[in-house]
N, CA, C and O atoms as a Maestro MAE file, in Angstrom:
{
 s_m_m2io_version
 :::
 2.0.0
}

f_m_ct {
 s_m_title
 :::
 protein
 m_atom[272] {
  # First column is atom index #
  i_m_mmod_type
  r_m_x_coord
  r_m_y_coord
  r_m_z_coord
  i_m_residue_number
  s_m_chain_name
  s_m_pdb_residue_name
  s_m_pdb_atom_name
  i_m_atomic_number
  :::
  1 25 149.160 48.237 -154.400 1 A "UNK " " N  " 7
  2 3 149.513 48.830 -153.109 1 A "UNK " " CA " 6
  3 2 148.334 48.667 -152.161 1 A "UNK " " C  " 6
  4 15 147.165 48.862 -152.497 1 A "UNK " " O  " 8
  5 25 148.797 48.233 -150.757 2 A "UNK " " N  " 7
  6 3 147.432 48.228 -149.991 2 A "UNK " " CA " 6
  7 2 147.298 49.192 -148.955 2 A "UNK " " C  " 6
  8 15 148.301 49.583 -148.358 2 A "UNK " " O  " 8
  9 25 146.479 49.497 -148.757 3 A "UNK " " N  " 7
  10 3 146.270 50.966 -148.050 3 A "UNK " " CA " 6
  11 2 146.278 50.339 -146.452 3 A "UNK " " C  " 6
  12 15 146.025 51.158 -145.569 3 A "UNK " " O  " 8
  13 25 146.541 49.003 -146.063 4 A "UNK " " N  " 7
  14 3 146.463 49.124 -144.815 4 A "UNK " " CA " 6
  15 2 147.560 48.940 -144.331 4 A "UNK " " C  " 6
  16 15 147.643 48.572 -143.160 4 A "UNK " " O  " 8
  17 25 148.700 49.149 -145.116 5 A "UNK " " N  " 7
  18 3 150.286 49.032 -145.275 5 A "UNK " " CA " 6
  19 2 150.577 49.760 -143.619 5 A "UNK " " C  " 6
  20 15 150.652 49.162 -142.546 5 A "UNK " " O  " 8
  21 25 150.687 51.101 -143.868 6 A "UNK " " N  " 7
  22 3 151.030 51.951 -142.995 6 A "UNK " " CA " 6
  23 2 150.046 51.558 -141.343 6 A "UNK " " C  " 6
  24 15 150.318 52.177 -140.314 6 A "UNK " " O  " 8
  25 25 149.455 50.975 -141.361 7 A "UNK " " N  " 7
  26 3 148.533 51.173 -139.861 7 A "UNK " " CA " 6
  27 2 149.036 49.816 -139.043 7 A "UNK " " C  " 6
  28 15 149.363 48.854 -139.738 7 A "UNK " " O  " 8
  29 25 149.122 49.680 -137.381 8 A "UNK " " N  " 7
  30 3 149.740 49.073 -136.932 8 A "UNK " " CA " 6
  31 2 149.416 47.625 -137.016 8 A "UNK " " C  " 6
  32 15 148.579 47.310 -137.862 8 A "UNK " " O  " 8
  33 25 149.935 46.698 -136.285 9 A "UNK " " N  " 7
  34 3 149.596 45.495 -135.938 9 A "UNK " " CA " 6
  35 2 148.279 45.245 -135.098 9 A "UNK " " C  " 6
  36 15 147.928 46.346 -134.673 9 A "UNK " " O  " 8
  37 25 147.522 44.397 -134.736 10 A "UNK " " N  " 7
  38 3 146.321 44.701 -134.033 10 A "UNK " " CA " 6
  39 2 146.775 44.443 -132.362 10 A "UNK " " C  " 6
  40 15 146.183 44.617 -131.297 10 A "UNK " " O  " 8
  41 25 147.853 44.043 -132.657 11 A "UNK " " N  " 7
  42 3 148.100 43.829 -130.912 11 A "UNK " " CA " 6
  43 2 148.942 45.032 -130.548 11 A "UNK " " C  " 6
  44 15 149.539 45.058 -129.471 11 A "UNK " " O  " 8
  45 25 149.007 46.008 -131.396 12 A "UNK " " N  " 7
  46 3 149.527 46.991 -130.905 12 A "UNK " " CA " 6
  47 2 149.171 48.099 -129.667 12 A "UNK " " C  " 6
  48 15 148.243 48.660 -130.249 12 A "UNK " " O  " 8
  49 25 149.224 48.494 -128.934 13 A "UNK " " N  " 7
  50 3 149.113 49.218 -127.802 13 A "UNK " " CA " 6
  51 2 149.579 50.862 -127.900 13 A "UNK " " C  " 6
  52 15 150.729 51.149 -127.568 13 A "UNK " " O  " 8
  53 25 148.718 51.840 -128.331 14 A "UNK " " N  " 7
  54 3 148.783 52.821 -128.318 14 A "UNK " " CA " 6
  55 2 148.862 53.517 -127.047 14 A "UNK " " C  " 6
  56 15 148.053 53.201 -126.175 14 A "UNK " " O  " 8
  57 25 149.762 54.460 -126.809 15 A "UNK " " N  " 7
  58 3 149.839 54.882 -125.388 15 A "UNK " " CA " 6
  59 2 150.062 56.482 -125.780 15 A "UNK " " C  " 6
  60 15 151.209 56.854 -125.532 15 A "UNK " " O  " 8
  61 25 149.349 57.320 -126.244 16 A "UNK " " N  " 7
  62 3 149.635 58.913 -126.798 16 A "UNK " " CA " 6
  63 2 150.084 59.690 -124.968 16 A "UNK " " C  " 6
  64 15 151.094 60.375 -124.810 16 A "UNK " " O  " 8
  65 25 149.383 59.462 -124.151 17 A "UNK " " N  " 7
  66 3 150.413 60.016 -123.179 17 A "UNK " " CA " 6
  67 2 151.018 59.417 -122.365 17 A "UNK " " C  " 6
  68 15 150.575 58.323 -122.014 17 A "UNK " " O  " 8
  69 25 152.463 60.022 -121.679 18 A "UNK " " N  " 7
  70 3 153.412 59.820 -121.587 18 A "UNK " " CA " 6
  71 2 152.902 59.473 -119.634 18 A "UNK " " C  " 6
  72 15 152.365 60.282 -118.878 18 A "UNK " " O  " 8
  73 25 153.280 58.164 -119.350 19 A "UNK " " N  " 7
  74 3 153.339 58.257 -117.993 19 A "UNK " " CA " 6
  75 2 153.183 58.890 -116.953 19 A "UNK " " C  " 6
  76 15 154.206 59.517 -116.678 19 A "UNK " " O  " 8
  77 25 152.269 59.043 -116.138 20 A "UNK " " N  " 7
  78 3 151.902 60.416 -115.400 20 A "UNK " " CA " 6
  79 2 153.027 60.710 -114.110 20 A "UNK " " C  " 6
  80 15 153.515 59.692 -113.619 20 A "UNK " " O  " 8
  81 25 153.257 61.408 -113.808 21 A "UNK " " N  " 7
  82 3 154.063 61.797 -113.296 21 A "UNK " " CA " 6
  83 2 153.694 61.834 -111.576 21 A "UNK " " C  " 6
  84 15 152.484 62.034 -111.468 21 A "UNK " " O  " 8
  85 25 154.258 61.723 -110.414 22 A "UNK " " N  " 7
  86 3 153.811 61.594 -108.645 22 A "UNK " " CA " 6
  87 2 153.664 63.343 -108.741 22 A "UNK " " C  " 6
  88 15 154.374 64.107 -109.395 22 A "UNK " " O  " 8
  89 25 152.631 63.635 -107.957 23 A "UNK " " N  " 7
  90 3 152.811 64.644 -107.757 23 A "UNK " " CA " 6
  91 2 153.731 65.115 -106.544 23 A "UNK " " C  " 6
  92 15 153.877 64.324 -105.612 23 A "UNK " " O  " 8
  93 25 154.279 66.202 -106.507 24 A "UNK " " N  " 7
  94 3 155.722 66.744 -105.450 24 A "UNK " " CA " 6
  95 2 155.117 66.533 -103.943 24 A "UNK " " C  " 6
  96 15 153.985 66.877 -103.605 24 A "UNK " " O  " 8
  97 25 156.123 65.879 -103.072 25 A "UNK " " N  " 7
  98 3 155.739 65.850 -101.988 25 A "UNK " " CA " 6
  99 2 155.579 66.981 -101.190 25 A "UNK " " C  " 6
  100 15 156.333 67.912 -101.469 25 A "UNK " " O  " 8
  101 25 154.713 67.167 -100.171 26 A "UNK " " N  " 7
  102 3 154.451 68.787 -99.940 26 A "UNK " " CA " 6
  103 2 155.054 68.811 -98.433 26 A "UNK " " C  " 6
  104 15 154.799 68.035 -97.512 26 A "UNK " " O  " 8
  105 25 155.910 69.909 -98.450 27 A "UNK " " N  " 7
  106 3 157.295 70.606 -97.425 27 A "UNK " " CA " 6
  107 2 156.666 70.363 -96.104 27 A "UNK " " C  " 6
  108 15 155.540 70.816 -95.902 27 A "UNK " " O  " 8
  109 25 157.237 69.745 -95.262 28 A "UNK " " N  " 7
  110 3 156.621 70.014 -93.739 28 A "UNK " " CA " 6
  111 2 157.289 71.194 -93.283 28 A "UNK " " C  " 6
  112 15 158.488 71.401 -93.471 28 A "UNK " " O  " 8
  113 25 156.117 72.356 -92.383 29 A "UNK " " N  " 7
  114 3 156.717 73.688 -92.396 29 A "UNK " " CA " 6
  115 2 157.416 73.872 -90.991 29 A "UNK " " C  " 6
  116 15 156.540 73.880 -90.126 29 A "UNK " " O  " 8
  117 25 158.384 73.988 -90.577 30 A "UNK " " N  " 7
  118 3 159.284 74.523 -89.470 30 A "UNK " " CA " 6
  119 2 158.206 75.581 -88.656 30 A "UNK " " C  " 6
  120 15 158.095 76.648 -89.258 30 A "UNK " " O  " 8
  121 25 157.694 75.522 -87.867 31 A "UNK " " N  " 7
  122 3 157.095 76.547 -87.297 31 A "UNK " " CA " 6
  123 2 157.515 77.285 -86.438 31 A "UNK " " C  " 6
  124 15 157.022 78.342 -86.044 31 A "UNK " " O  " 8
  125 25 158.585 76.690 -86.054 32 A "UNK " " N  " 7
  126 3 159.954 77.510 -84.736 32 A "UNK " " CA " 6
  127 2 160.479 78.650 -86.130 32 A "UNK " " C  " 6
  128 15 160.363 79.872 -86.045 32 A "UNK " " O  " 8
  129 25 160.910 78.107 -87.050 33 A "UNK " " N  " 7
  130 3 161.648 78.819 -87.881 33 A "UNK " " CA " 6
  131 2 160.904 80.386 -88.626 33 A "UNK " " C  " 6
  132 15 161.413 81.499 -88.752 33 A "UNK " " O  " 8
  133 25 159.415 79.838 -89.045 34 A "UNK " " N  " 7
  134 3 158.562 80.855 -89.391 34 A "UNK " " CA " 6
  135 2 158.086 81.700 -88.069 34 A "UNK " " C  " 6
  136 15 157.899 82.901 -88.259 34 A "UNK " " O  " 8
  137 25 157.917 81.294 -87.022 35 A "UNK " " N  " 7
  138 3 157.817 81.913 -85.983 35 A "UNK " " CA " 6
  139 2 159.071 83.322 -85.493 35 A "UNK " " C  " 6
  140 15 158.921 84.426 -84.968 35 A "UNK " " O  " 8
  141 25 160.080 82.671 -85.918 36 A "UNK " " N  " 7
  142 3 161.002 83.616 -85.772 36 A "UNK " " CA " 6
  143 2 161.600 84.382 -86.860 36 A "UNK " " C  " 6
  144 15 162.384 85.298 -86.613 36 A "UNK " " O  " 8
  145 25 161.305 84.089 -87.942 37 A "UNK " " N  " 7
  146 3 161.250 85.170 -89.278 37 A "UNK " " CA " 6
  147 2 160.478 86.113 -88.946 37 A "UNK " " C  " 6
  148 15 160.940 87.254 -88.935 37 A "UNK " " O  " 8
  149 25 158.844 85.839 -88.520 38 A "UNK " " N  " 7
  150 3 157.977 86.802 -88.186 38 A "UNK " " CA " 6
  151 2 157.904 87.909 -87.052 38 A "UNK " " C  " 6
  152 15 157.290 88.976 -87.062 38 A "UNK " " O  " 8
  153 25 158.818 87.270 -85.938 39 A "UNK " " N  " 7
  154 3 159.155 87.963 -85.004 39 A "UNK " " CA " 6
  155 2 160.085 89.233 -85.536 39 A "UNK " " C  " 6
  156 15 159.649 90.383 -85.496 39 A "UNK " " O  " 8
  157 25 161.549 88.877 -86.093 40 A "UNK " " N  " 7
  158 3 162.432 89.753 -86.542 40 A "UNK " " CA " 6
  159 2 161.800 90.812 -87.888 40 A "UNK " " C  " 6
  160 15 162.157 91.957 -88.166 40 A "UNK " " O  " 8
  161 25 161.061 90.203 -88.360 41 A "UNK " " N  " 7
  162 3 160.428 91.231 -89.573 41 A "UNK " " CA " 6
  163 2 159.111 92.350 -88.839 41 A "UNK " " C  " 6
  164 15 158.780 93.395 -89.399 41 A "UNK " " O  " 8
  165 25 158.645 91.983 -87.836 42 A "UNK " " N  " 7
  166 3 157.981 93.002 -86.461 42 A "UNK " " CA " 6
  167 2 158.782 93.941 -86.643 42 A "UNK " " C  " 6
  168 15 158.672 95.005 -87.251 42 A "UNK " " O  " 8
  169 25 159.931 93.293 -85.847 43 A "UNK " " N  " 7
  170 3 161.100 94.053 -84.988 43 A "UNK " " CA " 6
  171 2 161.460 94.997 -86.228 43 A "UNK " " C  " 6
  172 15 161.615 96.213 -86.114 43 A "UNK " " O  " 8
  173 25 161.564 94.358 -87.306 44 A "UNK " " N  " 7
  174 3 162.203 95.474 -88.637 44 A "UNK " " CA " 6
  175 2 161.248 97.031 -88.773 44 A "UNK " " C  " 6
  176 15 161.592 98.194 -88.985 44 A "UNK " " O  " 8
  177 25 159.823 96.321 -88.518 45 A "UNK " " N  " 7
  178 3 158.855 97.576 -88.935 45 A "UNK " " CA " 6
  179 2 158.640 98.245 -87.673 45 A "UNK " " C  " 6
  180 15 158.068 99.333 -87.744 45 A "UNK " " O  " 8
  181 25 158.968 97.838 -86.572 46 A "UNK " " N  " 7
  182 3 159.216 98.902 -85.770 46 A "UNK " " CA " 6
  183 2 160.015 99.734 -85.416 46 A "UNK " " C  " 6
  184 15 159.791 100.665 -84.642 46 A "UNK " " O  " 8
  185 25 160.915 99.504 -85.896 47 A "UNK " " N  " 7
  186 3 162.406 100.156 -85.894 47 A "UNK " " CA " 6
  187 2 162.274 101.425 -86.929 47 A "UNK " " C  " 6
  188 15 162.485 102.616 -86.701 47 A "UNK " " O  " 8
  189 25 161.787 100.676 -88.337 48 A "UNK " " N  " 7
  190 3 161.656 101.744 -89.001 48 A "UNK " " CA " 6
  191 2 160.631 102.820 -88.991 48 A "UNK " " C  " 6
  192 15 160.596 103.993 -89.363 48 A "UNK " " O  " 8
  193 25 159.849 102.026 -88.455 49 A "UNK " " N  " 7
  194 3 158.113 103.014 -88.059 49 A "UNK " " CA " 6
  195 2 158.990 104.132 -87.065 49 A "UNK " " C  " 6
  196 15 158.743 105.296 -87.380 49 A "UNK " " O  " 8
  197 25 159.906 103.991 -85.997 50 A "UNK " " N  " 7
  198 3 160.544 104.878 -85.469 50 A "UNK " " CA " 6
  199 2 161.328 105.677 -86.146 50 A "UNK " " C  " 6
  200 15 161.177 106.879 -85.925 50 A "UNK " " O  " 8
  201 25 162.093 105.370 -86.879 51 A "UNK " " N  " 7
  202 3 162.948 106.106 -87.489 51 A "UNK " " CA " 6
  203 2 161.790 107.041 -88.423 51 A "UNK " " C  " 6
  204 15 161.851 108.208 -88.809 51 A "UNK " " O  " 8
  205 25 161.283 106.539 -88.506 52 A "UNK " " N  " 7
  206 3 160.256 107.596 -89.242 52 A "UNK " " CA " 6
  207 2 159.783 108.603 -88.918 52 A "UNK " " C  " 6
  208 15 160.321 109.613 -89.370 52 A "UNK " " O  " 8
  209 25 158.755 108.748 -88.136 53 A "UNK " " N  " 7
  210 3 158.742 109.206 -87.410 53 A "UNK " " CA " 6
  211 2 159.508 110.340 -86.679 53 A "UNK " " C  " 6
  212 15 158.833 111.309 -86.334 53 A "UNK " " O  " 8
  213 25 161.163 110.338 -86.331 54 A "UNK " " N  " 7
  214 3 161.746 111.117 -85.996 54 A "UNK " " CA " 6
  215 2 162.165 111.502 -87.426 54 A "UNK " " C  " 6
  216 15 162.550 112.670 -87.473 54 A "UNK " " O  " 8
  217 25 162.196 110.941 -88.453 55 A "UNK " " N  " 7
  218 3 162.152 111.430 -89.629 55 A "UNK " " CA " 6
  219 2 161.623 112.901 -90.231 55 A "UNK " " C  " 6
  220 15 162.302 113.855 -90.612 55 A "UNK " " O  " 8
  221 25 160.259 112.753 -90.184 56 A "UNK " " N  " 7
  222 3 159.161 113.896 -90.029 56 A "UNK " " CA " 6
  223 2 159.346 114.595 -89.552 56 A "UNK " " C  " 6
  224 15 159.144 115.700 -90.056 56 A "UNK " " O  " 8
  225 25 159.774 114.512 -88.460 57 A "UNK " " N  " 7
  226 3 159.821 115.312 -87.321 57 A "UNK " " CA " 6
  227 2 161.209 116.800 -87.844 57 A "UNK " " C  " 6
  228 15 161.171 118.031 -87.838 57 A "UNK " " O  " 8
  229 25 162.258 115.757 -88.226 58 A "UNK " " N  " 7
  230 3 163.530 116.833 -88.754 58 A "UNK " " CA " 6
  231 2 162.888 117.419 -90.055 58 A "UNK " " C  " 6
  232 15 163.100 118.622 -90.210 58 A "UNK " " O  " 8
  233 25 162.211 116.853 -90.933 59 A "UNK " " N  " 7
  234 3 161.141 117.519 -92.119 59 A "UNK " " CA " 6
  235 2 160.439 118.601 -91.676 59 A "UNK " " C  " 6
  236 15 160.552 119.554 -92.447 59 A "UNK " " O  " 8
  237 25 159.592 118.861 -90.488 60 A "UNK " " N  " 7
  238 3 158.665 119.665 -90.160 60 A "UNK " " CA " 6
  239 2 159.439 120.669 -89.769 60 A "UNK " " C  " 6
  240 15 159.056 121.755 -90.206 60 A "UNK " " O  " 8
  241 25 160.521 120.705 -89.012 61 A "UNK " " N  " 7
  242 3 161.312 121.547 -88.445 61 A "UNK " " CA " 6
  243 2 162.599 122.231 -89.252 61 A "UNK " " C  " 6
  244 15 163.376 123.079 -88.815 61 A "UNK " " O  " 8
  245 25 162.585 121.626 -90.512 62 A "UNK " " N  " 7
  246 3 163.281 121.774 -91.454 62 A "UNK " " CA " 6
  247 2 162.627 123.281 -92.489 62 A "UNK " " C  " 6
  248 15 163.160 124.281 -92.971 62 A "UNK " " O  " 8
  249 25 160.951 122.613 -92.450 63 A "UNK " " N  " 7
  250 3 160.206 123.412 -93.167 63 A "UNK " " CA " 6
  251 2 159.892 124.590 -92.689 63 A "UNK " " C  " 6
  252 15 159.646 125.613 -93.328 63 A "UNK " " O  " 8
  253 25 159.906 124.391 -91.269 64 A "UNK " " N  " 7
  254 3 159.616 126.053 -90.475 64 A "UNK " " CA " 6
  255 2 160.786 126.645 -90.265 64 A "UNK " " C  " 6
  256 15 160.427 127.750 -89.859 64 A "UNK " " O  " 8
  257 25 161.956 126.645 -90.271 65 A "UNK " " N  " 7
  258 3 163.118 126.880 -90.204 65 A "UNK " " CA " 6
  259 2 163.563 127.696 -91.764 65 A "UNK " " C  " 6
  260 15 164.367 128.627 -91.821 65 A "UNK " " O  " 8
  261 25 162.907 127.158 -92.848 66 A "UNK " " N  " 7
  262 3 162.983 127.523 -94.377 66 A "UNK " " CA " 6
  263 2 162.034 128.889 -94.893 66 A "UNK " " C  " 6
  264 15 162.168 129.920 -95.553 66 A "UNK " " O  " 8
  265 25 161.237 128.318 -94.298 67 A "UNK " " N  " 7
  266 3 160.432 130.011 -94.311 67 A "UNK " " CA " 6
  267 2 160.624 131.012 -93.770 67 A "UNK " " C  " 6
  268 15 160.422 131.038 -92.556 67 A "UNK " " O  " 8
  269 25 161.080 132.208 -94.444 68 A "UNK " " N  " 7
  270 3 161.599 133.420 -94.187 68 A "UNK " " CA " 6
  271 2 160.849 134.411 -93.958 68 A "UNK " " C  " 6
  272 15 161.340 135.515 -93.724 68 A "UNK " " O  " 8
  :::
 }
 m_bond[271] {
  # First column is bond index #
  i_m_from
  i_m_to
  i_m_order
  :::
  1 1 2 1
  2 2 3 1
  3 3 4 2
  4 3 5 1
  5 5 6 1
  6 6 7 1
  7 7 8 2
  8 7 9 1
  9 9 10 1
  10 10 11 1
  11 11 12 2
  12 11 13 1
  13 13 14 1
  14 14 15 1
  15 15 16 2
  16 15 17 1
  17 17 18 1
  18 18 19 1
  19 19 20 2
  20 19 21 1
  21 21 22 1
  22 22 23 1
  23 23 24 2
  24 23 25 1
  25 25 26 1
  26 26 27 1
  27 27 28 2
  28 27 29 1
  29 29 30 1
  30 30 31 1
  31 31 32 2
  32 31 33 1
  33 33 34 1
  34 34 35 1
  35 35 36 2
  36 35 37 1
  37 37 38 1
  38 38 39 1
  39 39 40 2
  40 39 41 1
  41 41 42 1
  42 42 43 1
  43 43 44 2
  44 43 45 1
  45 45 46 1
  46 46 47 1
  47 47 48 2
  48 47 49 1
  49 49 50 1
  50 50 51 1
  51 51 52 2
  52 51 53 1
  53 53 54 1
  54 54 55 1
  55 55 56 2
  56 55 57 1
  57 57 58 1
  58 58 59 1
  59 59 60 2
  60 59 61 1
  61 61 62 1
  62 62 63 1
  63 63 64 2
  64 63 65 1
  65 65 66 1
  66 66 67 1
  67 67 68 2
  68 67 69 1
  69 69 70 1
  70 70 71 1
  71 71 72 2
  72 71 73 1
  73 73 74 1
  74 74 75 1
  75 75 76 2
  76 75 77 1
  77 77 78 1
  78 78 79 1
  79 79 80 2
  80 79 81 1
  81 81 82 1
  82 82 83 1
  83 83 84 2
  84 83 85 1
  85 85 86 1
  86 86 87 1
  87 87 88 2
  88 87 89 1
  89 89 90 1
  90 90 91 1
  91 91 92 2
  92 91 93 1
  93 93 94 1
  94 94 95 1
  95 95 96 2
  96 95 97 1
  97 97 98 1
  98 98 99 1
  99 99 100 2
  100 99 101 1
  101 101 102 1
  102 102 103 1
  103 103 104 2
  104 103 105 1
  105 105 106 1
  106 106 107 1
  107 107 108 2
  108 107 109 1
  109 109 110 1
  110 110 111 1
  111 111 112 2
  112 111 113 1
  113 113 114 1
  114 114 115 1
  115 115 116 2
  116 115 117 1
  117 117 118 1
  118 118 119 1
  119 119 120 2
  120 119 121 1
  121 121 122 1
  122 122 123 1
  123 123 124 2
  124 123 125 1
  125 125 126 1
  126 126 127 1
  127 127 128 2
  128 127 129 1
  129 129 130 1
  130 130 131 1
  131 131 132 2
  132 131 133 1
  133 133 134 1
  134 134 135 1
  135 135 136 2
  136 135 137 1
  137 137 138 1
  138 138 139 1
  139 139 140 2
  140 139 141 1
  141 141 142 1
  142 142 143 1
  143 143 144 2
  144 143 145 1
  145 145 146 1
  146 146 147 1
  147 147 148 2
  148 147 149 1
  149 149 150 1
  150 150 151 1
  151 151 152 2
  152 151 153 1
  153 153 154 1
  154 154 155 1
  155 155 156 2
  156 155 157 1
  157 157 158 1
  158 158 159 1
  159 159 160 2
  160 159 161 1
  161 161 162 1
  162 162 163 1
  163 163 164 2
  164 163 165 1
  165 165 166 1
  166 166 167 1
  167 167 168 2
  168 167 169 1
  169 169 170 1
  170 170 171 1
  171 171 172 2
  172 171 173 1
  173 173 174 1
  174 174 175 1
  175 175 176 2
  176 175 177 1
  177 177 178 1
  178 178 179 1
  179 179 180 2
  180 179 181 1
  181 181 182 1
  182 182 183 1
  183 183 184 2
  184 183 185 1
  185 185 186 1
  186 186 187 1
  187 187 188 2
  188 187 189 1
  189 189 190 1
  190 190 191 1
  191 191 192 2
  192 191 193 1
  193 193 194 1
  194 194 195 1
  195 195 196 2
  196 195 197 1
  197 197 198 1
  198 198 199 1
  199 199 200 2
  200 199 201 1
  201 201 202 1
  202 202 203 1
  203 203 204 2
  204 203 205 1
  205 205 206 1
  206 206 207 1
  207 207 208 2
  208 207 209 1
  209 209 210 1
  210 210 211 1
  211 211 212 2
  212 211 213 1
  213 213 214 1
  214 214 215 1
  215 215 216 2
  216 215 217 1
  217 217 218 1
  218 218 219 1
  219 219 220 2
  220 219 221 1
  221 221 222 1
  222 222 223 1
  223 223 224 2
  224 223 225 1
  225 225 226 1
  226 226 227 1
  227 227 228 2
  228 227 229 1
  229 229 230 1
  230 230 231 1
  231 231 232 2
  232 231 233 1
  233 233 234 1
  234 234 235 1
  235 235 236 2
  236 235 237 1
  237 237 238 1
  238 238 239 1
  239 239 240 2
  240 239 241 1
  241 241 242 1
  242 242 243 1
  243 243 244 2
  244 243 245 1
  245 245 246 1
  246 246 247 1
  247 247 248 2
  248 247 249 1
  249 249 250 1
  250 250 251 1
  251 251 252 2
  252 251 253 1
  253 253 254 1
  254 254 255 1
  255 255 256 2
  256 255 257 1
  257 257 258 1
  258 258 259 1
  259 259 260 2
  260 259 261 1
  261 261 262 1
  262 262 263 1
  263 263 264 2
  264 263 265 1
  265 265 266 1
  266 266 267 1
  267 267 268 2
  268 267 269 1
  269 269 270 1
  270 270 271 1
  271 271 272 2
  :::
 }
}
């Protein structure tokens, strides 16, 4: 038996990793679009910053109203 049975041909071409891969093309960003996400998400926290606000307000008057 010869022990060099199992090992390749010499013109063989070992390649252990696998083709590299492109890396992902990177998103061109809409700036009209992010511009106006950012606008309406303002508009969200001010709305609620108000509502808040009068929030407290029925809380505080709630609490002096409770004490007897």
């Amino acid at each position: 038996m010869n022990r060099y049975e199992n090992l390749p041909p010499p013109n063989f071409i070992s390649n252990r990793h696998p083709p590299s891969v492109p890396p992902p093309k990177k998103k061109k960003f809409d700036f009209m679009c992010l511009k106006n996400n950012a606008c309406s998400s303002l508009n969200d926290v001010e709305h609620f910053l108000c509502d808040f606000n009068s929030f407290l307000k029925y809380i505080k008057l709630y609490n002096l109203l409770k004490r007897k």
